[in-house]
DRENLUM-368282 format. One record per residue (C-alpha): residue number from 0; residue in one letter; x, y, z. Coordinates in nm, 3 decimals. Example, Ala and Ser with C-alpha at 12.3 -4.5 7.8 and 13.67 -1.06 7.14 Angstrom:
BEGIN
<0 A <1.230 -0.450 0.780>>
<1 S <1.367 -0.106 0.714>>
//
This chain:
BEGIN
<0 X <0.000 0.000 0.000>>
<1 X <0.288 0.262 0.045>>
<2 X <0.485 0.215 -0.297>>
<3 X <0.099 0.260 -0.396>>
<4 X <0.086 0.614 -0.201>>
<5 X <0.467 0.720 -0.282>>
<6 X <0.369 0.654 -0.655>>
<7 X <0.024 0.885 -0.594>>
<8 X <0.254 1.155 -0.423>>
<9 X <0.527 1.145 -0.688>>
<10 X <0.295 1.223 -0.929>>
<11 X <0.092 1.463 -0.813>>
<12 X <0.401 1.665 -0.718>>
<13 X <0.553 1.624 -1.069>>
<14 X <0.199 1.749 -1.177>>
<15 X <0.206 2.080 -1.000>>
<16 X <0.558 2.106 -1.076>>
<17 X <0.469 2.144 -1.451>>
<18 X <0.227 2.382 -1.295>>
<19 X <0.483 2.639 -1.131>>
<20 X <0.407 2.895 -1.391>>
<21 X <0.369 3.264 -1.291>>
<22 X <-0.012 3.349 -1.380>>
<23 X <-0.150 3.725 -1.339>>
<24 X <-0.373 3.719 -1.037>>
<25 X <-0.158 3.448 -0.811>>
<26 X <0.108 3.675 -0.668>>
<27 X <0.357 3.962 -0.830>>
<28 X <0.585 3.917 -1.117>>
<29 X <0.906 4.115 -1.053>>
<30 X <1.031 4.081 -1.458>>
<31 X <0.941 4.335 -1.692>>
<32 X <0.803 4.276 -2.080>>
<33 X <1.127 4.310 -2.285>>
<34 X <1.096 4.659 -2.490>>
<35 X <0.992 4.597 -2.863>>
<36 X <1.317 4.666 -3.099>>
<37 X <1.192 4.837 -3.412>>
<38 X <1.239 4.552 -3.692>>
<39 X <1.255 4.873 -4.001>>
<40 X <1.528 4.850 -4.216>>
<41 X <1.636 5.191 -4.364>>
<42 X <1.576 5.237 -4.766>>
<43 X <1.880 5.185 -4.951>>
<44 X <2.061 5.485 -5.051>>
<45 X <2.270 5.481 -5.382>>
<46 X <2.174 5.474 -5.726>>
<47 X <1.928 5.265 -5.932>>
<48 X <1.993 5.233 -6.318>>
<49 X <1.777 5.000 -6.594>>
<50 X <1.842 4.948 -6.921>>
<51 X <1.605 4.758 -7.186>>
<52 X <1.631 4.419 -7.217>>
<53 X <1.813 4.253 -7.589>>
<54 X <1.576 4.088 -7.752>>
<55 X <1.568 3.723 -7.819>>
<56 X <1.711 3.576 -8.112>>
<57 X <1.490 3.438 -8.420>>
<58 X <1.627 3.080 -8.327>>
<59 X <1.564 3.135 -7.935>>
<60 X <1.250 3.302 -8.029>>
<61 X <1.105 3.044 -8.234>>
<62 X <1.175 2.735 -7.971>>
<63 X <1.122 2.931 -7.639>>
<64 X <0.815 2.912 -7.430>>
<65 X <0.757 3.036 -7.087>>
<66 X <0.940 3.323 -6.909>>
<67 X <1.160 3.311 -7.258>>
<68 X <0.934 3.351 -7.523>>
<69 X <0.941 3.655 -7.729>>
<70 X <0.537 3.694 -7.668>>
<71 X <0.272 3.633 -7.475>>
<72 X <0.098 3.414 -7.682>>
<73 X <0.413 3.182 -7.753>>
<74 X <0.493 3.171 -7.325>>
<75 X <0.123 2.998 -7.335>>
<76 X <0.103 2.805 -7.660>>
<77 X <0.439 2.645 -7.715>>
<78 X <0.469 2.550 -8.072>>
<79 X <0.418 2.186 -8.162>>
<80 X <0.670 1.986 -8.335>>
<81 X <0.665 1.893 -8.703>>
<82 X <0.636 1.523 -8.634>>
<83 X <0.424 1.260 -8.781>>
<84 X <0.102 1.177 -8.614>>
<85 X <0.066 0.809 -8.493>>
<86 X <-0.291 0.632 -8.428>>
<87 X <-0.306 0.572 -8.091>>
<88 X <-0.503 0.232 -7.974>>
<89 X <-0.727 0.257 -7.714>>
<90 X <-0.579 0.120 -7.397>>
<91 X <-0.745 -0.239 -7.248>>
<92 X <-0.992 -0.239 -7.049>>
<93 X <-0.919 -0.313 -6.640>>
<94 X <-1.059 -0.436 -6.366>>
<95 X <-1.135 -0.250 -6.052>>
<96 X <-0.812 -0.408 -5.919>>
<97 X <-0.623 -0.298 -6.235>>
<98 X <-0.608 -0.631 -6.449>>
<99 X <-0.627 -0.616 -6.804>>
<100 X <-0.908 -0.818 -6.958>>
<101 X <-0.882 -1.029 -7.251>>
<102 X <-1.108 -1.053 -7.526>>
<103 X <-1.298 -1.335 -7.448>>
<104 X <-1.133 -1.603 -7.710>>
<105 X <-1.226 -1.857 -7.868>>
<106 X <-1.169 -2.117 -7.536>>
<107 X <-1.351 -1.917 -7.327>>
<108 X <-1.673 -1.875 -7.560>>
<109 X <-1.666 -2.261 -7.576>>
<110 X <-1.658 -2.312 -7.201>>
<111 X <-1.952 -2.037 -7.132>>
<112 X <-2.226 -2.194 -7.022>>
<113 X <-2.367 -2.446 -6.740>>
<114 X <-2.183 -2.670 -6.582>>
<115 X <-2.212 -2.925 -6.321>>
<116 X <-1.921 -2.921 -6.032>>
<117 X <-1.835 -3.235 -5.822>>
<118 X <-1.703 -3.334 -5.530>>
<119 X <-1.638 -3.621 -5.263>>
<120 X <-1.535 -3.834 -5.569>>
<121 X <-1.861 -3.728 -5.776>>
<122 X <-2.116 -3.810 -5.512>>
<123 X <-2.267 -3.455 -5.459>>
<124 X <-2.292 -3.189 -5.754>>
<125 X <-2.398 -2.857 -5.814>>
<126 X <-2.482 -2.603 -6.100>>
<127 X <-2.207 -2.334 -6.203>>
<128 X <-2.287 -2.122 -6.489>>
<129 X <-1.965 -1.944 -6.664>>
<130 X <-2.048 -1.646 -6.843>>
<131 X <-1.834 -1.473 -7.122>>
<132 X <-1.969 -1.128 -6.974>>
<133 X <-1.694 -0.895 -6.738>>
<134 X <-1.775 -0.992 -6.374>>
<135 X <-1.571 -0.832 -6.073>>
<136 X <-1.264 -1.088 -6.129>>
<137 X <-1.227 -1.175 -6.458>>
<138 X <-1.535 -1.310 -6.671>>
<139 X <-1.864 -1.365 -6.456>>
<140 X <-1.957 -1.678 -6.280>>
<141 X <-2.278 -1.806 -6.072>>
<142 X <-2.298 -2.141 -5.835>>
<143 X <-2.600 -2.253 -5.711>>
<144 X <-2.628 -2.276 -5.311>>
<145 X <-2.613 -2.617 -5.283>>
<146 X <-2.227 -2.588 -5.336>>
<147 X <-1.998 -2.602 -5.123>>
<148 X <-1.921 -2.266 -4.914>>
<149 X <-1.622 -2.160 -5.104>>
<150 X <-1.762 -2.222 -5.457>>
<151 X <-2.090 -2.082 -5.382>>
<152 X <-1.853 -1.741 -5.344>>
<153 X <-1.747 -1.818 -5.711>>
<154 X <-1.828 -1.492 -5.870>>
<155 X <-1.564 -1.526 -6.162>>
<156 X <-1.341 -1.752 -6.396>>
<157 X <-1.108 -1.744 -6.638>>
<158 X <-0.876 -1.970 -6.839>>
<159 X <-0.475 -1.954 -6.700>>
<160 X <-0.303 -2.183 -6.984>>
<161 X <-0.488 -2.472 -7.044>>
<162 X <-0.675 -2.467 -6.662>>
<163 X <-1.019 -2.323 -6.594>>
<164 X <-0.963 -2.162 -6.269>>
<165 X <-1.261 -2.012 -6.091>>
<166 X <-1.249 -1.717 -5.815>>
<167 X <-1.454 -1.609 -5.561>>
<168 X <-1.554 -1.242 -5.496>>
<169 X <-1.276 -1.111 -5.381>>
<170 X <-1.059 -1.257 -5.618>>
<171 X <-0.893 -1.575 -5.464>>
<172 X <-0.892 -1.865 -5.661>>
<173 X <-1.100 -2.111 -5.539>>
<174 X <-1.044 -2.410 -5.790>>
<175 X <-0.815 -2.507 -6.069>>
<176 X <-0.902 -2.760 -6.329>>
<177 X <-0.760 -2.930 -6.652>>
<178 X <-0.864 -3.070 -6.931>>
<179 X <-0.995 -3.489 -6.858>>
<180 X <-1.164 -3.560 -7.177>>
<181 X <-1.447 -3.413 -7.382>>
<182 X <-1.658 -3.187 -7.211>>
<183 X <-1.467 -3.249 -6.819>>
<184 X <-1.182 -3.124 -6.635>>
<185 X <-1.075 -3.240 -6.329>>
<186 X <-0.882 -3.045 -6.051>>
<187 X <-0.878 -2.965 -5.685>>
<188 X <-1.051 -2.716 -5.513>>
<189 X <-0.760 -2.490 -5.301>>
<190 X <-0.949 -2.447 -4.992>>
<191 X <-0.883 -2.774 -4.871>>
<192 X <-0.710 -2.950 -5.158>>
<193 X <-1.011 -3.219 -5.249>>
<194 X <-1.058 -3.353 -5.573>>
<195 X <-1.319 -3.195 -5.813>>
<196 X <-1.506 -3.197 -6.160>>
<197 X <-1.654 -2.990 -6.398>>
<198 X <-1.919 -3.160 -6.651>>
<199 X <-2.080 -3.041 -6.897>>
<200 X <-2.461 -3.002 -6.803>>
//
């Protein structure tokens, strides 16, 4: 209980020690306000003398812009270069996270469309539908609720080499599948590394 009480005392005295300030009203201050020096300079004495400025050369003249141009008009509008105009392509397209999209090609149009997805070694299945239209990551996707949590989040796919790989909302990939034969791919799902299918519905 003391080292509790020395601790209380030993602060409140560094408290009021912060507080040893002289205010007006609590006693009399002995020091004066220092007098004010005057801070004016005198005006320089001595002579000033100007002269017009040369003017530019044609060559400066011509190329300058800015505080060097010979006029106004050419410090504002510099004067454009004699160089052969290029088409420009329109950049790609990007997703809110700053991906380029592909055209959808001629793999993806092929796999658009409704699929079943398996699981536990093709004992339980559920509908996915892969769309060729722009979803949030990558081309859109939709799983019906009877899959399983992770796919159900599938909100996109795309096609990495020759995988299908599917991604959920925020953009982790939830399964990655390859080609097994006409109209299947098998791969695993990366949540918990089980073996799945995709079949053509």
């Amino acid at each position: 209980m003391n080292v509790y009480a020395l601790a209380a005392t030993t602060a409140t005295a560094i408290m009021l020690g912060g507080c040893s300030t002289v205010l007006d009203g609590f006693g009399t201050s002995t020091t004066s306000a220092p007098a004010e020096i005057s801070q004016i300079t005198p005006a320089p004495t001595g002579s000033i003398e100007s002269a017009p400025v040369p003017a530019p050369t044609d060559t400066i003249a011509n190329n300058a812009t800015g505080a060097s141009a010979a006029t106004a008009s050419a410090a504002v509008t510099p004067k454009t270069s004699q160089a052969t105009p290029v088409a420009l392509a329109p950049p790609p397209a990007t997703a809110p996270g700053g991906v380029a999209y592909a055209d959808p090609g001629a793999a993806r149009t092929q796999l658009a469309g409704a699929w079943n997805y398996g699981w536990d070694n093709g004992q339980k299945t559920c509908s996915i539908t892969l769309s060729t239209d722009r979803g949030m990551n990558g081309f859109a996707a939709n799983a019906d609720v009877g899959c399983p949590n992770d796919i159900f989040m599938t909100k996109g796919w795309d096609v990495w080499g020759n995988e299908i790989v599917l991604q959920n909302h925020v953009g982790k990939v939830t399964a990655r599948l390859k080609p097994a034969g006409e109209g299947q791919f098998d791969g695993v799902a990366t949540g918990d590394g089980a073996k799945v299918t995709l079949t053509r519905s």
